[in-house]
N, C-alpha and C positions, 0 to 999 in steps of 0.2 A: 501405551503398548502398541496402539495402532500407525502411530507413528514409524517408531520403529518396524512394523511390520510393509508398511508402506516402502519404507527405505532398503530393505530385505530384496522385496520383491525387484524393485530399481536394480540392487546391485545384479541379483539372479538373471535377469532380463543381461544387464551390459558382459556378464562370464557367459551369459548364451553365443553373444554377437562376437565374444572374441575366441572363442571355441570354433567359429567358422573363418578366423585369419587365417591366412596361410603360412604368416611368418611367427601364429604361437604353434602351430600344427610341427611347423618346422625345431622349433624349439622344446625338445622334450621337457625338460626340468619345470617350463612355463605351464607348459599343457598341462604338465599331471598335478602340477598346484592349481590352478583352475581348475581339472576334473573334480579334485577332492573337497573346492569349495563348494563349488556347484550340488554335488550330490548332498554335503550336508546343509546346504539350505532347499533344497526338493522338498523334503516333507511340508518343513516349516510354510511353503509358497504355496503348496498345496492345499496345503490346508487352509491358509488367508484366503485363498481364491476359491473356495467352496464355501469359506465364510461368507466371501462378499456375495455369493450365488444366492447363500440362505436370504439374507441380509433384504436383499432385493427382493427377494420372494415374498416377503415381512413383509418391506413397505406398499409392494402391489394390491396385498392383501389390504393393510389398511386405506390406502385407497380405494379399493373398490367399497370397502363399508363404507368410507364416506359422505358414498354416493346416494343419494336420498333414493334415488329412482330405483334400486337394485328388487327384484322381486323376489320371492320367498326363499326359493330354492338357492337362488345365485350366492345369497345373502349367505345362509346357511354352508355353502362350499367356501367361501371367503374367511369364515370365520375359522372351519375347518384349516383351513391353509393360516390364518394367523396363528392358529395355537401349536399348529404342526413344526412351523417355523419356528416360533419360538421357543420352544423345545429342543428343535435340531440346535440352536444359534447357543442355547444356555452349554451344549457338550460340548460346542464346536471351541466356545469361547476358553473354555477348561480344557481341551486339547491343546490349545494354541497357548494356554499359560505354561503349561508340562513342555511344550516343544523349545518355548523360550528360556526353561531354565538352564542357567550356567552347566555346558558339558565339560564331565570329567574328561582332560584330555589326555588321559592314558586309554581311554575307551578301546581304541583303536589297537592300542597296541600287544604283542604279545605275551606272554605270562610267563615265570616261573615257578612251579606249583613245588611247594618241600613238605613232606608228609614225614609227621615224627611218631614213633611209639611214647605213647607218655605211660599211666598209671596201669598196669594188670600185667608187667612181665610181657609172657610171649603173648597173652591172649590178645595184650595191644597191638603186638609186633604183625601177628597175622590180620587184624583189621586195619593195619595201616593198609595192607596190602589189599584189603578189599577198597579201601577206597583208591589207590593206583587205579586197581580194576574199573571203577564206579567213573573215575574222572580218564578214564585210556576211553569206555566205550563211548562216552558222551563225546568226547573229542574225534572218534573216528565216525559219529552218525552227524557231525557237523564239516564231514571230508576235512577237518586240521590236520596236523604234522604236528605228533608228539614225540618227544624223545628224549628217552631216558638220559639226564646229565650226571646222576653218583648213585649209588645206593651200595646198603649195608645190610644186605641179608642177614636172615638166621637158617637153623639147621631145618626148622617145622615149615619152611616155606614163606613166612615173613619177610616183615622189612624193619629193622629196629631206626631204622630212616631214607627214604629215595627222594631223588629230587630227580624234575624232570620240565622240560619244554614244552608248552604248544604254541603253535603257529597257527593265525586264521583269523581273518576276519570279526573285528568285535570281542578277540576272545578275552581281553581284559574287562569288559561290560558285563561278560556274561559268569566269570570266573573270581569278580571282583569279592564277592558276597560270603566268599568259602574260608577266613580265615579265622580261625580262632579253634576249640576245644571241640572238638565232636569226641562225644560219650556212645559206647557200645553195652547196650545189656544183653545176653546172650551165654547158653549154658555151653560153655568147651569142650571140646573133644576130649579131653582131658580130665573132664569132673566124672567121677565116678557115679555119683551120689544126685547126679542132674541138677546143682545149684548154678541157679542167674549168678553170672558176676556180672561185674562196671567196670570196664574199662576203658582207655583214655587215649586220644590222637590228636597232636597236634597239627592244622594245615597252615599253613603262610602261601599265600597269595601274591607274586612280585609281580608288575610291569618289568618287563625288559626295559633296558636302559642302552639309547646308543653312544656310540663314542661324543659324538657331538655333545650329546645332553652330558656329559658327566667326564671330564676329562680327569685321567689318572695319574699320578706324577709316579714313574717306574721306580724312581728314587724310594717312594713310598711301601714300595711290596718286597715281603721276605717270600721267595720261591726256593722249597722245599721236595725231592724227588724223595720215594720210597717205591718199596716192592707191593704192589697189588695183593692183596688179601680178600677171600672167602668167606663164607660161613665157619664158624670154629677155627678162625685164624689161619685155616692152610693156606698155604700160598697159590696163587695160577698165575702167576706171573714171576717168571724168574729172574725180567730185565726192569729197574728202576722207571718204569712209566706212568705210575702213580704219583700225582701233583698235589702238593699243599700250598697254597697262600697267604701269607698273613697280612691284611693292611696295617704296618704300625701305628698308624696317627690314630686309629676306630679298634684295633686289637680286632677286627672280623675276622675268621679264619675258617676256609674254604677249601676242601678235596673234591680231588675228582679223580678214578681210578676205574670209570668203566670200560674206557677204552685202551686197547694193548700200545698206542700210539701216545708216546710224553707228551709231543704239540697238540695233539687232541685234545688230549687231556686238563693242558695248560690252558688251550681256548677255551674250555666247557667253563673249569673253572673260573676265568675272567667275566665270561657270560652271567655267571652267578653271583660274583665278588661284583660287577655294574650293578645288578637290581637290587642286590642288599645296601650298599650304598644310597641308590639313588632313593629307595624306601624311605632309609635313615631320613635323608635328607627333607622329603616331601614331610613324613611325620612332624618333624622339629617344626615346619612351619606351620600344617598342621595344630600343633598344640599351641600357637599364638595367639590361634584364633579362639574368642571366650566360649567356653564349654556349652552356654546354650545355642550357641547356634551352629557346634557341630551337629553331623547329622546322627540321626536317632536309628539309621540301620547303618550305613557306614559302610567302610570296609573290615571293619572288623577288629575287636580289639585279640592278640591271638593267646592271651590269659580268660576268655570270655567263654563260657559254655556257650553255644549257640546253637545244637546240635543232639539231639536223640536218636538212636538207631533201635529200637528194641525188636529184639529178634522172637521172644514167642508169642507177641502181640499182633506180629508182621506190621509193626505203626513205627512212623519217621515224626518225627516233631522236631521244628521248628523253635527255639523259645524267643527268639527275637520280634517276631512276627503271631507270633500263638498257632500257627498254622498247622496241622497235623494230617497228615494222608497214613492211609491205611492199604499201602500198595508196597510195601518194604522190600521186595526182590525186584520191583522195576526199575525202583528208584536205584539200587544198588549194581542195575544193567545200566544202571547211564541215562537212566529217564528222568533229567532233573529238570526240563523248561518248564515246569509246571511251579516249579520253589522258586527259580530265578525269577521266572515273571512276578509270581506273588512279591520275592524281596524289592524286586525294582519298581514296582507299584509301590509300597510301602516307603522305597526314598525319594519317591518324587512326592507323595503326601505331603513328607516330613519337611523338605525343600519350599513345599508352598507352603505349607503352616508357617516358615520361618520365614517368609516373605512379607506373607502378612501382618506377622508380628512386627517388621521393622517398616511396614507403612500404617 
């Protein structure tokens, strides 16, 4: 491991010295592949080099006990400092194992978040729309750009399904965790007689996919216009601006009808038709690999309850994780870095447990 960290730091050191050329400053493309190496080995350098801080601190310590001569007190601060250090060195060492594991490299990039009504009728269709809500506010107190790419309301204010964009920094790292069944208990507007129902949403979580990563043969798509439709089928649109897709070769099939603009419409949906492709794709490889040592939180299987919202307990549960908060209107204003840190502690666990299994 230290090896590797040694060689780390080398490279960090030689993207520092060429970050002050003036013939990569001159070259955009160069510079901002170097920017983005650089930054993602920062932490990692940082942290070896507070290691070796510790490290040193260690052995001065033991050195000085060595020393026969040392007098009571002196002795007594030495020893303070060895156990202090080794201490610090045992977290630093399990920082630097977590920094070194293989990153997801969609981390970075942006999402396409599709939110479906599953099981309870409209009572699902309107907590789809709470969770829109829950993942719009989380996304605008992290300054993203979210945007709405289809959706299919109902007459009560639902969504019987919306898909939509965010843009930002990380936002697939932080966004990666949300896919699968989230379950609603909660008595409806609707129930006369005040009975909990359970109701059912499904979320899918994409990375954006760019043209590079995933080239599309046009030969391969059936493009389909229709007339835009509302809640209860009316029409608001009178001109064919509403887009269908079909990939033939995957049967995927994609609309997009929020916008009064066919080419809009055509691009949103292409935006959508890349990530669900490029999903498909990552999956399949994905499942080559043998089932113990995928990972134990994942991104998410989206057949998988993963998800509790119970509304007159005010408690959010977790079942992937066991974790349970008792704050149910924060989390549902968009106060989720509290569950994402937990999930992503929980995969980098799971990642070293599977490390050490295969040493």
């Amino acid at each position: 491991m230290f090896e590797k960290l040694l060689q780390m730091e080398q490279k960090y050191d030689d993207i520092n010295d060429q970050l002050s050329d003036p013939e990569v400053i001159a070259d955009r493309d160069k510079y901002t592949a170097f920017m983005k190496e650089y930054k993602n080995l920062t932490p990692i350098v940082e942290a070896f080099r507070a290691y070796k801080a510790t490290q040193a601190e260690l052995d001065e310590a033991k050195e000085l006990l060595a020393d026969g001569g040392l007098d009571a007190e002196l002795k007594e601060m030495a020893q303070l400092q060895l156990e202090d250090a080794k201490a610090l060195l045992e977290e630093q060492t399990q920082q630097l194992k977590i920094l070194l594991l293989p990153k997801d490299p969609n981390d970075d990039k942006n999402v396409i978040v599709e939110i479906r009504g599953g099981a309870g009728g409209e009572e699902a269709s309107l907590f789809a729309n709470s969770l829109y809500r829950m993942y719009s506010m989380y996304a605008e107190a992290h300054r993203w750009k979210q945007e709405v790419l289809n959706a299919n309301p109902t007459e009560l204010g639902g969504y019987k399904e919306i898909s939509f964009s965010i843009e930002g920094e990380g936002a697939y790292s932080r966004m990666k965790y949300e896919s699968g069944v989230h379950r609603v208990q909660r008595v409806p507007e609707t129930e006369s007689q005040g009975r909990i129902h359970t109701s059912t949403v499904t979320v899918a979580v994409l990375p954006e996919a760019d043209e590079v990563e995933l080239e599309i043969n046009p030969a391969d798509l059936k493009i389909d216009v229709f007339r835009s439709s509302g809640a209860g089928g009316q029409h608001i649109n009178k001109t064919e601006s509403a887009v269908r897709i079909t990939h033939l070769p995957t049967g995927v099939v994609v609309e997009c009808q929020d916008e009064r603009s066919q080419h809009k419409n055509k691009d949103k949906a292409m935006k959508v038709l890349r990530a669900r492709l490029f999903e498909a794709k990552q999956q399949e490889q994905t499942d080559k690999i043998a089932s113990e040592r995928k990972m134990q939180v994942g991104t998410g299987d989206r057949s998988e309850r993963i998800r509790t919202y119970n509304y007159p307990q005010g408690r959010m549960t977790d079942h992937r994780i066991g974790l349970t908060l008792y704050r149910l209107e924060a989390i549902l204003n968009g106060d989720l870095d509290e569950i994402f840190d937990a999930l992503a502690t929980a995969d980098q666990a799971a990642k070293l447990a599977g490390q050490n299994d295969e040493n």
